[in-house]
KEKE-3310 file (N, C-alpha, C; in steps of 0.2 Angstrom, whole numbers, plus 5000, padded with zeros to 4 digits):
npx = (5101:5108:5125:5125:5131:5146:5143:5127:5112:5110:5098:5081:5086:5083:5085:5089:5083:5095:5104:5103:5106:5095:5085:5073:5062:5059:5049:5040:5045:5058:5073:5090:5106:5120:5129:5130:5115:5099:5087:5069:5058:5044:5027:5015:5002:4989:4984:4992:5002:5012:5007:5007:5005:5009:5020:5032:5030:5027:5018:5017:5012:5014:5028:5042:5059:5066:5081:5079:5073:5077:5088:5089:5080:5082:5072:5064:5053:5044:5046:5041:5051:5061:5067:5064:5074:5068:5077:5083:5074:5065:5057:5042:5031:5021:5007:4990:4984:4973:4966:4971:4976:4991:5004:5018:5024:5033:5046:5052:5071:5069:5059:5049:5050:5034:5030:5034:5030:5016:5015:5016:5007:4995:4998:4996:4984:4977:4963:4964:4966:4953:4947:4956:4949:4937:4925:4926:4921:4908:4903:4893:4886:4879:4881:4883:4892:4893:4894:4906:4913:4916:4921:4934:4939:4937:4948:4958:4962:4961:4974:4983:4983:4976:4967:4950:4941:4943:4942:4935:4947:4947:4950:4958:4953:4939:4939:4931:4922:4927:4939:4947:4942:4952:4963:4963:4963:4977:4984:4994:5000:5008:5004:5011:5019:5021:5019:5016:5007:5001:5007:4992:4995:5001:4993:4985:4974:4971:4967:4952:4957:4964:4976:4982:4990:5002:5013:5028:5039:5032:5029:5014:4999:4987:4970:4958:4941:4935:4925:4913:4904:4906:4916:4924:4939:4955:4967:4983:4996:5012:5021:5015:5010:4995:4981:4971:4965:4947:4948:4943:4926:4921:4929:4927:4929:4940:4949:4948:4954:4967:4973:4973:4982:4993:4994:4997:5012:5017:5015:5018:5021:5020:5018:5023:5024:5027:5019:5008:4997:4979:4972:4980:4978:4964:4962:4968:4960:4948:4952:4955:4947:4937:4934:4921:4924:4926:4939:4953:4954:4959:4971:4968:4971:4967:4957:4958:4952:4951:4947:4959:4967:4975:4976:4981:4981:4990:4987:4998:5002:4995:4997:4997:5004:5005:5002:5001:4996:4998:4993:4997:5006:5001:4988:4992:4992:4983:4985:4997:5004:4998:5006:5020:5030:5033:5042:5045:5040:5039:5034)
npy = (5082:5081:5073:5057:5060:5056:5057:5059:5063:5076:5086:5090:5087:5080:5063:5052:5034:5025:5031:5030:5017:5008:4998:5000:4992:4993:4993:5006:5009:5005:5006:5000:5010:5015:5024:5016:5019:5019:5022:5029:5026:5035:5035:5048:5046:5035:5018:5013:5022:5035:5050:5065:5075:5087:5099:5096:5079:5064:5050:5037:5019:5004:4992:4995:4989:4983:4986:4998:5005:5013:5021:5037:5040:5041:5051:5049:5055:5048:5056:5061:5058:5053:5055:5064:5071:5071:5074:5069:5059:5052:5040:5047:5043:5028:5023:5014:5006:5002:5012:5022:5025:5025:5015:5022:5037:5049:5060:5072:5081:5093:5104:5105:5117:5126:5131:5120:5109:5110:5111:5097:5091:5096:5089:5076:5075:5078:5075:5060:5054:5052:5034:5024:5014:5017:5016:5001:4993:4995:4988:4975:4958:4962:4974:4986:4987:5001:5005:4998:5003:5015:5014:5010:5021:5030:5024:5025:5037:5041:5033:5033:5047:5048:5057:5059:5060:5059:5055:5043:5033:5035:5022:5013:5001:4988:4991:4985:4997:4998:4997:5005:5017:5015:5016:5029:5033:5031:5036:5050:5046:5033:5017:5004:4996:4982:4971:4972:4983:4984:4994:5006:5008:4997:4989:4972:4962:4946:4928:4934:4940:4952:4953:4962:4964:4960:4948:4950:4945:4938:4926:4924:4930:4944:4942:4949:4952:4956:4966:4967:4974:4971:4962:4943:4940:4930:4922:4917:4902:4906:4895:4887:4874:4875:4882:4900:4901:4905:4923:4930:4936:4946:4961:4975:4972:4965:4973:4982:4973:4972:4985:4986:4976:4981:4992:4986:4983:4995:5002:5015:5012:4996:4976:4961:4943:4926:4910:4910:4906:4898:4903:4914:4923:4922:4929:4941:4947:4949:4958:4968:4969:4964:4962:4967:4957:4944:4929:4928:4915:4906:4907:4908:4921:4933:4946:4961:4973:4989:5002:5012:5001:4989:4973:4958:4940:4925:4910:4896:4883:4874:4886:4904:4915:4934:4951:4968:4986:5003:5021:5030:5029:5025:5019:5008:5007:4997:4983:4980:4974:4961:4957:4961:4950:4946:4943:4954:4970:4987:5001)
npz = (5021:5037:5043:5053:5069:5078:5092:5099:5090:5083:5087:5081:5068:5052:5047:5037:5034:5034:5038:5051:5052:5049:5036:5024:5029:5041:5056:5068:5084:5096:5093:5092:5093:5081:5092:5104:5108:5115:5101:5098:5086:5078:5074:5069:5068:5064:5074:5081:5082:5091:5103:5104:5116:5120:5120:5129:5130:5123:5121:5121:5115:5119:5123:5129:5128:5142:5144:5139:5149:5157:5154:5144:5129:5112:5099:5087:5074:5061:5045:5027:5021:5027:5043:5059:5071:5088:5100:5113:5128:5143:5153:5160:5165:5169:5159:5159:5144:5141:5147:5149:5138:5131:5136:5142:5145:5139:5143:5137:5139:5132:5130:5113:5102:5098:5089:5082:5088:5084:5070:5068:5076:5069:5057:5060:5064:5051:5039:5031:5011:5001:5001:4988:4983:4987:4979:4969:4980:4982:4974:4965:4960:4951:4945:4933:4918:4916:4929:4933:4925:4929:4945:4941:4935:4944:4953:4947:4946:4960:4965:4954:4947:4938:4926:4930:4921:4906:4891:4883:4872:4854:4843:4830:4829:4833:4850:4865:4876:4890:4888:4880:4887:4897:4891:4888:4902:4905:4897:4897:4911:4915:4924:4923:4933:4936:4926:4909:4898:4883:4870:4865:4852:4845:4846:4840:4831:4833:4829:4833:4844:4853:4858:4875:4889:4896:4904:4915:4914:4901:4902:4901:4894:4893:4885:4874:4866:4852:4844:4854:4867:4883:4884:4890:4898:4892:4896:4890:4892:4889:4883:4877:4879:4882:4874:4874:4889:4899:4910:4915:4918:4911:4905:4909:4925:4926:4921:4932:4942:4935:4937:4952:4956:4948:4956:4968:4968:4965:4976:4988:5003:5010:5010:5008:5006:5006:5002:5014:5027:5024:5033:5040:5030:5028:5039:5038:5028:5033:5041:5035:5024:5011:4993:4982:4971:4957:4960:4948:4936:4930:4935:4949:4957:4969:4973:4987:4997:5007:5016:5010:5010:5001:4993:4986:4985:4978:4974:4980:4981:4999:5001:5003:4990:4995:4995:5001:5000:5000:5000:5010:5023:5039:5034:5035:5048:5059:5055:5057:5064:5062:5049:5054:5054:5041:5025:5018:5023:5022:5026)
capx = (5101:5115:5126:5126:5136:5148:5139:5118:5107:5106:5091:5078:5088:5082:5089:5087:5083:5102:5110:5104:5109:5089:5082:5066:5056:5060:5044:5040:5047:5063:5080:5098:5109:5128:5132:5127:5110:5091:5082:5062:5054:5036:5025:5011:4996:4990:4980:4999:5006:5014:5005:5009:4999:5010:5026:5035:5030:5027:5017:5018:5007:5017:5030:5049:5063:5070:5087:5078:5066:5082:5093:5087:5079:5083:5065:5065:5046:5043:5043:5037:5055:5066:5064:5067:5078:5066:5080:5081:5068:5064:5049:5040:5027:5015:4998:4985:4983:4965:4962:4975:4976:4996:5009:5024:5023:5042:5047:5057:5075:5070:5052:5049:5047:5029:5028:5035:5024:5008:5016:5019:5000:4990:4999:4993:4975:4975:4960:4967:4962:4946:4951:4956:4945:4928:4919:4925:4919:4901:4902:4892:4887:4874:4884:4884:4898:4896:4895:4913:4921:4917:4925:4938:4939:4940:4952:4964:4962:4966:4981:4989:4984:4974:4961:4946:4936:4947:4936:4937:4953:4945:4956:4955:4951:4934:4941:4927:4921:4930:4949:4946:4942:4957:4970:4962:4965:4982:4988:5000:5000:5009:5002:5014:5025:5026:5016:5015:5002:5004:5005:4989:4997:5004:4988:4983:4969:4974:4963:4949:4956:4968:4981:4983:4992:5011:5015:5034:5043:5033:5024:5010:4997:4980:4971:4950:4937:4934:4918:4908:4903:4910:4918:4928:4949:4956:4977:4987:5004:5016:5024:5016:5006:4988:4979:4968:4960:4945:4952:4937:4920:4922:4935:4930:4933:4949:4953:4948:4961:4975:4976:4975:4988:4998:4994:5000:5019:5019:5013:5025:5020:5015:5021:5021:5026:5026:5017:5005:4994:4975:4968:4982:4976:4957:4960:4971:4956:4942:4953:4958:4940:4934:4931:4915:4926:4928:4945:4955:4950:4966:4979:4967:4971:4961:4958:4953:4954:4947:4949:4965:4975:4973:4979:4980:4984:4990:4988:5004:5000:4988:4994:4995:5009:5002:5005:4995:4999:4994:4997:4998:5007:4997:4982:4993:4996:4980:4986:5003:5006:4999:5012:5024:5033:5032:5047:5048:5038:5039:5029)
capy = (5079:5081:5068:5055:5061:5049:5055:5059:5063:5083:5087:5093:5089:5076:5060:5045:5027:5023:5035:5028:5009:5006:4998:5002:4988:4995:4997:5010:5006:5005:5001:5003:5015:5013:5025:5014:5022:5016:5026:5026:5028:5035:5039:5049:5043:5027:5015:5009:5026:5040:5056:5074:5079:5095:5101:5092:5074:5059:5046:5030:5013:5000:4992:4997:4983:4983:4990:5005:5009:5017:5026:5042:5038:5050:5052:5052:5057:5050:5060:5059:5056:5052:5055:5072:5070:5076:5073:5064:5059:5047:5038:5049:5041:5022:5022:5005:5006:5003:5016:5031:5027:5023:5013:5024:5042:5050:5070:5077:5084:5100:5105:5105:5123:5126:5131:5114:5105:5112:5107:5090:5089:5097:5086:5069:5076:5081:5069:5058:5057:5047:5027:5025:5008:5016:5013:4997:4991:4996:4985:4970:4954:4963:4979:4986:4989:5009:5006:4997:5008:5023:5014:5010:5030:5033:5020:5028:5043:5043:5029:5033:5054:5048:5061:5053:5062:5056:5052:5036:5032:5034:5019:5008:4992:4990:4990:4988:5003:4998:4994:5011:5022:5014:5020:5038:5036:5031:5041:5053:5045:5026:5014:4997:4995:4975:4968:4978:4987:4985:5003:5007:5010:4991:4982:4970:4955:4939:4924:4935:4942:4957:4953:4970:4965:4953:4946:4955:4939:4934:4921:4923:4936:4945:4945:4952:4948:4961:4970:4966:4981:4970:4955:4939:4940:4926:4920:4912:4904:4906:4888:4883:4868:4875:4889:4901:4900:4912:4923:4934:4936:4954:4965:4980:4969:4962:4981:4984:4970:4973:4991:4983:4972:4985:4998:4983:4983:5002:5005:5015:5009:4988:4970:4955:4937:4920:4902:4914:4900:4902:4903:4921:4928:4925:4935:4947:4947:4950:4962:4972:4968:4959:4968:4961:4954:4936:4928:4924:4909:4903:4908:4909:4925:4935:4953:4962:4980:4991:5008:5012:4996:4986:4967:4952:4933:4920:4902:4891:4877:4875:4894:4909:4923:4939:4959:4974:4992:5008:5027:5033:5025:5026:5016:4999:5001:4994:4978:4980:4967:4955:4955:4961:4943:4945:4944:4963:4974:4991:5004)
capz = (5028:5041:5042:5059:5073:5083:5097:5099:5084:5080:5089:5076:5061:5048:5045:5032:5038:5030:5042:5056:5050:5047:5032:5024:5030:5048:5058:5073:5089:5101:5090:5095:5087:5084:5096:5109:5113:5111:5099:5098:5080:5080:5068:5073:5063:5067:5079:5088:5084:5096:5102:5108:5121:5123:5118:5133:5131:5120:5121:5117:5117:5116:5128:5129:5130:5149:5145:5138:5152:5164:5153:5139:5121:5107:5097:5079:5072:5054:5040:5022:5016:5033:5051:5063:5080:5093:5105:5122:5132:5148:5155:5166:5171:5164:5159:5154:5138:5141:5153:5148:5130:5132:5141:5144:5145:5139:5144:5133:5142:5133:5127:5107:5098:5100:5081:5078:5088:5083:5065:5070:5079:5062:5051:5061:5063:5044:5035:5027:5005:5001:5001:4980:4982:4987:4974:4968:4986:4981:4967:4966:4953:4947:4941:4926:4914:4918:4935:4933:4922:4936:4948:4937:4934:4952:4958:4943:4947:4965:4965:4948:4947:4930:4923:4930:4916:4902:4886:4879:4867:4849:4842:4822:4832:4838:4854:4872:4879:4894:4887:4877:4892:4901:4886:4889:4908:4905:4893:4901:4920:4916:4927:4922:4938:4935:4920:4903:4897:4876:4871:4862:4845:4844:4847:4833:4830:4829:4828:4835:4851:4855:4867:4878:4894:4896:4909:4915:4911:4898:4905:4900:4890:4891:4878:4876:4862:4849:4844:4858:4875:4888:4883:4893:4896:4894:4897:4887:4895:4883:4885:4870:4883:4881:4873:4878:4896:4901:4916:4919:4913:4908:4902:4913:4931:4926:4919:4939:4946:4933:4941:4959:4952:4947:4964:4973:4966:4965:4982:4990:5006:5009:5015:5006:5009:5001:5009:5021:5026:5021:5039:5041:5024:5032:5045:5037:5022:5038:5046:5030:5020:5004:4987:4976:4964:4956:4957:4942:4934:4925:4941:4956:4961:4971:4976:4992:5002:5012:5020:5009:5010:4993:4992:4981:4986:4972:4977:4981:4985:5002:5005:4997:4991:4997:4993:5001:4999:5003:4998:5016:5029:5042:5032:5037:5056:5059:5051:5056:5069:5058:5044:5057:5053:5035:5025:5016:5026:5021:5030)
cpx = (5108:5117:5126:5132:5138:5142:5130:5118:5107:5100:5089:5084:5084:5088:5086:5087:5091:5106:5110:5104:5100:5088:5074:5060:5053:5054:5045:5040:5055:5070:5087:5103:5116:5130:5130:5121:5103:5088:5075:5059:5049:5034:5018:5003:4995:4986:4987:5003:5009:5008:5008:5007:5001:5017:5033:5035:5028:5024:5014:5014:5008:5024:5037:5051:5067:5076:5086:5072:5070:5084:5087:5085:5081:5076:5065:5057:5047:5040:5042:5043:5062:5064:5067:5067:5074:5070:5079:5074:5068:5058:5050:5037:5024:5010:4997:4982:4975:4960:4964:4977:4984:4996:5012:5022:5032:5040:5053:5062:5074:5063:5054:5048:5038:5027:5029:5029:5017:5009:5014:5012:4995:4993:4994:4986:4975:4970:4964:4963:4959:4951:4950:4951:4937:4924:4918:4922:4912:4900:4897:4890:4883:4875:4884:4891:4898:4898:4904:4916:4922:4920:4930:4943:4942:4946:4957:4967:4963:4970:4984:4988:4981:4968:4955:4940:4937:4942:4939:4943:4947:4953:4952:4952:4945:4936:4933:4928:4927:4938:4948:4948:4949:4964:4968:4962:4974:4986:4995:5000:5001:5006:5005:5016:5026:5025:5017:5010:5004:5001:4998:4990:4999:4998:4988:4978:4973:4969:4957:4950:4962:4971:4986:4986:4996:5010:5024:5039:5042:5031:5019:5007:4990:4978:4959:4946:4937:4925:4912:4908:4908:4909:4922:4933:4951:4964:4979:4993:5009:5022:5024:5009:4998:4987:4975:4962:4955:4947:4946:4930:4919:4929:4933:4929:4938:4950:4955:4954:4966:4976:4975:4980:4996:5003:4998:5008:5020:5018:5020:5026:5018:5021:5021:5027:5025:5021:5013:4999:4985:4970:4973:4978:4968:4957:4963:4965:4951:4946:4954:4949:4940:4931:4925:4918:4930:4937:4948:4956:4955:4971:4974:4967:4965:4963:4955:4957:4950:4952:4957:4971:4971:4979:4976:4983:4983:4993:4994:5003:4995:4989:4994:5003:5005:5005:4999:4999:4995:4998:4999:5001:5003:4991:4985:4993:4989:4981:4993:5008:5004:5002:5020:5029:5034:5039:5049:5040:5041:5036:5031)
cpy = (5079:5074:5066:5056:5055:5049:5058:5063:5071:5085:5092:5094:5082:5073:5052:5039:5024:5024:5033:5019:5005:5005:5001:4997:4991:4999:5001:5004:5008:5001:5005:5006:5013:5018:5024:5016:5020:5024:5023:5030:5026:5038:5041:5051:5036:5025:5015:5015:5031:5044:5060:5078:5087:5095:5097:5083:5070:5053:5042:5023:5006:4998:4992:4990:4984:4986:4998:5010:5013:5023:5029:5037:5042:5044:5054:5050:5053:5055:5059:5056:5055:5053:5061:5070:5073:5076:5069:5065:5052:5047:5044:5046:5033:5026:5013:5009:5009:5008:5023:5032:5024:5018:5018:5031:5045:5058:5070:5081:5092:5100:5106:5110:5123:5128:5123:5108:5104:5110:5098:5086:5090:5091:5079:5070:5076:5073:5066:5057:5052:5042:5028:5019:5009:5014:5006:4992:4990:4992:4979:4964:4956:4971:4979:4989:4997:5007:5003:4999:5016:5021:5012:5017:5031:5030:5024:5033:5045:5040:5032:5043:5052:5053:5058:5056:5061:5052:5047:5036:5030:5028:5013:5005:4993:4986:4990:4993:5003:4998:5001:5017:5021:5015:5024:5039:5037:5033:5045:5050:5035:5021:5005:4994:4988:4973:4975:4979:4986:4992:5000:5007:5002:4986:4978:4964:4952:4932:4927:4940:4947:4955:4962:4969:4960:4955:4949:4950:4936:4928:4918:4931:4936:4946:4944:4948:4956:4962:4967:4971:4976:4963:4951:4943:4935:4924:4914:4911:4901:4899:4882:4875:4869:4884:4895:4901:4905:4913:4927:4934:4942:4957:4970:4977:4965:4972:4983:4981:4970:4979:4990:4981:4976:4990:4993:4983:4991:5005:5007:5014:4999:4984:4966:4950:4930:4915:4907:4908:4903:4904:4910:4925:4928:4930:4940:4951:4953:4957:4968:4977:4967:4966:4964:4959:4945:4935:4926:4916:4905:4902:4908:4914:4929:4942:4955:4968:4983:4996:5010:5006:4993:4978:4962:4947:4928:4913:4900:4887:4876:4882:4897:4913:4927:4944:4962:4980:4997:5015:5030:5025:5023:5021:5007:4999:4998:4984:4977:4973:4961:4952:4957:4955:4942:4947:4951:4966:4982:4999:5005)
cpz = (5031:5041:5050:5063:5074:5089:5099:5093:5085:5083:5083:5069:5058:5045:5040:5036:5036:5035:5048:5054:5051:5040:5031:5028:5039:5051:5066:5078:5091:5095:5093:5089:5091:5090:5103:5114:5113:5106:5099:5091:5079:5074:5074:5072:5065:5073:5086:5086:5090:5097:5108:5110:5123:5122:5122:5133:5121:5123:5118:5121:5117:5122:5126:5130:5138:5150:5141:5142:5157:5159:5146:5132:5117:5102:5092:5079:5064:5049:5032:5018:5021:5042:5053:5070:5082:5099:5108:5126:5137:5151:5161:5170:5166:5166:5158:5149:5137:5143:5152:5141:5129:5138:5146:5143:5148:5139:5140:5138:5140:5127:5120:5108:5098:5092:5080:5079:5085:5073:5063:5072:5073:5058:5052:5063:5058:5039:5031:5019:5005:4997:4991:4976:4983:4984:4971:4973:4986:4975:4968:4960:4950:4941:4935:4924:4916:4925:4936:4931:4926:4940:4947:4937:4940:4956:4954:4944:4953:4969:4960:4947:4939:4929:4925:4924:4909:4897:4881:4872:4859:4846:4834:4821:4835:4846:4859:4873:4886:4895:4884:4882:4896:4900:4890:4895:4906:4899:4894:4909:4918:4923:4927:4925:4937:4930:4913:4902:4889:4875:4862:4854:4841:4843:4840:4833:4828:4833:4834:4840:4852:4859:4869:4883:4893:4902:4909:4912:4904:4897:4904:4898:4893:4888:4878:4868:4856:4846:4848:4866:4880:4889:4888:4892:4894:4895:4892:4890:4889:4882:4879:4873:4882:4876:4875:4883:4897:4908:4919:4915:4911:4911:4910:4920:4929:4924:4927:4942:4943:4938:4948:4959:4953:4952:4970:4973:4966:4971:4985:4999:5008:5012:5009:5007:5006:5007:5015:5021:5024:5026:5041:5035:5025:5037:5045:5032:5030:5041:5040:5026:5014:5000:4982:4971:4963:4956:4951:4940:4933:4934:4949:4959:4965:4975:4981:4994:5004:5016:5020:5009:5002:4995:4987:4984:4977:4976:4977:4983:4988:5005:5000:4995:4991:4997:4996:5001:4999:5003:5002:5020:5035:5041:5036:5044:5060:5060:5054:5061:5065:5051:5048:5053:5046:5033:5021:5020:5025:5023:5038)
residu = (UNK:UNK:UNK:UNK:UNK:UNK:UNK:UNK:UNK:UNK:UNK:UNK:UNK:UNK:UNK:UNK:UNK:UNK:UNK:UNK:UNK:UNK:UNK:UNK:UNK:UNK:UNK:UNK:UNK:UNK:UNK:UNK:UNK:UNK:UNK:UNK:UNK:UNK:UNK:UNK:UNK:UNK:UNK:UNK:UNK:UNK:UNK:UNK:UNK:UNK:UNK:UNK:UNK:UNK:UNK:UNK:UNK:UNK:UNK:UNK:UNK:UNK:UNK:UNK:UNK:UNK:UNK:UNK:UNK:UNK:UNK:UNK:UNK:UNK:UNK:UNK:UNK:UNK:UNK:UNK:UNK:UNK:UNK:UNK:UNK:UNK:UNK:UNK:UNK:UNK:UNK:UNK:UNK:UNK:UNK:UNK:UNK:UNK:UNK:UNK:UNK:UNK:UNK:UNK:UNK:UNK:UNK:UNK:UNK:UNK:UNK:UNK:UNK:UNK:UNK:UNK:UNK:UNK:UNK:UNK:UNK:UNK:UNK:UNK:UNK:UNK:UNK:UNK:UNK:UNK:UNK:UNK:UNK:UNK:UNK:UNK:UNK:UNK:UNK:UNK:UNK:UNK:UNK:UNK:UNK:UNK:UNK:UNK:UNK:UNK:UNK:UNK:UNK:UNK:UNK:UNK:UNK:UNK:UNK:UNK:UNK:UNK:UNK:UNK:UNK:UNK:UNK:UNK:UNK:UNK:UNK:UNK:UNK:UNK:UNK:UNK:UNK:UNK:UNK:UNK:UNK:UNK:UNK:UNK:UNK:UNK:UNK:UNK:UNK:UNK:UNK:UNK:UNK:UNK:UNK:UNK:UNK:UNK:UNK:UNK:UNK:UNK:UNK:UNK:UNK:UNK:UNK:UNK:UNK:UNK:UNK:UNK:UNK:UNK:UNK:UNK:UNK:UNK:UNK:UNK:UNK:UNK:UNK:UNK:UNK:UNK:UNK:UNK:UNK:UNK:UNK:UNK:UNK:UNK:UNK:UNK:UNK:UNK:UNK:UNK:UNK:UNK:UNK:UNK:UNK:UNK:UNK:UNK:UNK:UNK:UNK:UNK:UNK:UNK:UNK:UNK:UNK:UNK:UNK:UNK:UNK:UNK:UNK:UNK:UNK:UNK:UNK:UNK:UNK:UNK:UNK:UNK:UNK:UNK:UNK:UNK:UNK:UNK:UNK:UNK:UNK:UNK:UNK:UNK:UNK:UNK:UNK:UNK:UNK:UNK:UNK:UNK:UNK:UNK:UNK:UNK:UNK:UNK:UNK:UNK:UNK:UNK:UNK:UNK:UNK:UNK:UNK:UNK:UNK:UNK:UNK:UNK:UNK:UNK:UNK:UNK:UNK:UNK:UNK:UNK:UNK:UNK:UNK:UNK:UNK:UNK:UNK:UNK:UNK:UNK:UNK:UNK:UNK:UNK:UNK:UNK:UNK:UNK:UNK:UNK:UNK:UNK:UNK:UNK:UNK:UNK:UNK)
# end
């Protein structure tokens, strides 16, 4: 990437959020760049994003700040790994949202490339890849253990890049069918971003029960039932204060929400927030959608997603700390106004 002039952006170069004195959390919209100018950063996926009716224009759905409706924007596009100068541009003309689809309707001082643009417009048509939650969304209380370890399979398989066909880990321990299948996903494709995963090889019985998942601190442990298809979890917090709690009533739906758990910290997209009260986290739940799954018993937590976004809340009090995250960008701007105010937003 080129470096940031003193004075206007490179048209069509690519630049990092760093160079123009943006952080990551930094959402689409109107910011001021040091050299005294407005920039507008659009992404062009999305409910509140841009579009590019034609090599000369841009438009945008969304209301500019007053000191940026006279003078030029320069017009940076999100890209996978930074943003691309489309140059200058100024309102030509408004629309109503409701009526024309946009506000603001910006011309370009100098038409895009016509190869570029048509780059630019397949990309943000391009389907997006099937949500990685589908299946466990089909789940319900009356599921069976296969039907959980398929949607297990699939959620691994299209968040973590796991074999989804991966045959169950032959292992010493009469290990579940469902802690088993979940080594031979994760075999070669780590999936531990916060918590550990005890490596397969380490496991060991003790007073009946295999503890197979730490907590990253330490904390606390999970720990399953030995020779039985699909046994409780239950947590122990390492404090020494109590002993074993049950946290699930089966191993393969906790197996489902560790790897939520885990998608939620690894996302390379998401938001999260401490204290969200529990009337915001209903209408983020309602607005996102609920997954069939019980909360954890011991800590309260509680999973939920929908149409590629994936989230968890853990109790605090009378609110909640809340994570959601998602492999595309675009899956969250739906949502985006309502974490807007959140204190990392990332996306």
């Amino acid at each position: 990437m080129c470096a940031l002039p003193i004075g206007p952006p490179a048209r069509l170069h690519e630049y990092s959020l760093k160079q123009l004195s943006l952080d990551e959390d930094t959402l689409d919209g109107p910011f001021f760049m040091s050299n005294g100018q407005f920039g507008l950063l659009v992404s062009l996926r999305g409910k509140d994003g841009g579009a590019l009716p034609s090599c000369s224009e841009l438009r945008w759905s969304r209301d500019l700040p007053p000191a940026a409706r006279s003078a030029p924007l320069q017009i940076f596009v999100r890209q996978k790994n930074g943003m691309l100068a489309l140059g200058p541009a100024q309102i030509a003309r408004r629309g109503q949202l409701t009526r024309d689809g946009y506000k603001v309707a910006l011309a370009f001082a100098e038409p895009l490339p016509a190869a570029l643009w048509s780059h630019l417009v397949e990309a943000a048509l391009r389907p997006l890849a099937p949500a990685p939650e589908e299946l466990i969304a089909t789940l319900t209380t009356s599921s069976t253990t296969s039907e959980r370890i398929a949607a297990m399979r699939m959620f691994a398989a299209r968040w973590f890049n796991c074999p989804a066909d991966a045959q169950p880990l032959a292992h010493e321990l009469p290990l579940p069918l469902p802690l088993r299948t979940l080594y031979a996903l994760v075999a070669e494709h780590p999936v531990d971003a916060q918590n550990q995963l005890v490596a397969a090889t380490a496991l060991v019985v003790e007073d009946d029960r295999i503890a197979f998942y730490i907590e990253n601190q330490g904390v606390c442990s999970w720990a399953t039932s030995v020779a039985a298809d699909d046994p409780p979890v239950y947590v122990r917090y390492n404090d020494g204060a109590a002993g074993w709690q049950r946290e699930a009533d089966s191993i393969s739906e906790f197996l489902i929400q560790m790897l939520l758990l885990e998608a939620n910290f690894a996302a390379p997209f998401g938001a999260n927030h401490d204290e969200v009260p529990k009337t915001q986290l209903t209408r983020l739940v309602n607005r996102i959608g609920a997954l069939p799954l019980s909360p954890w018993r011991a800590s309260g937590t509680r999973f939920f997603g929908g149409n590629g976004i994936i989230g968890m809340a853990l109790p605090n009090g009378a609110a909640f700390d809340v994570w959601i995250g998602a492999k595309e960008r675009e899956r969250l701007a739906p949502i985006e106004r309502l974490v807007a105010a959140w204190s990392n937003v990332n996306f």
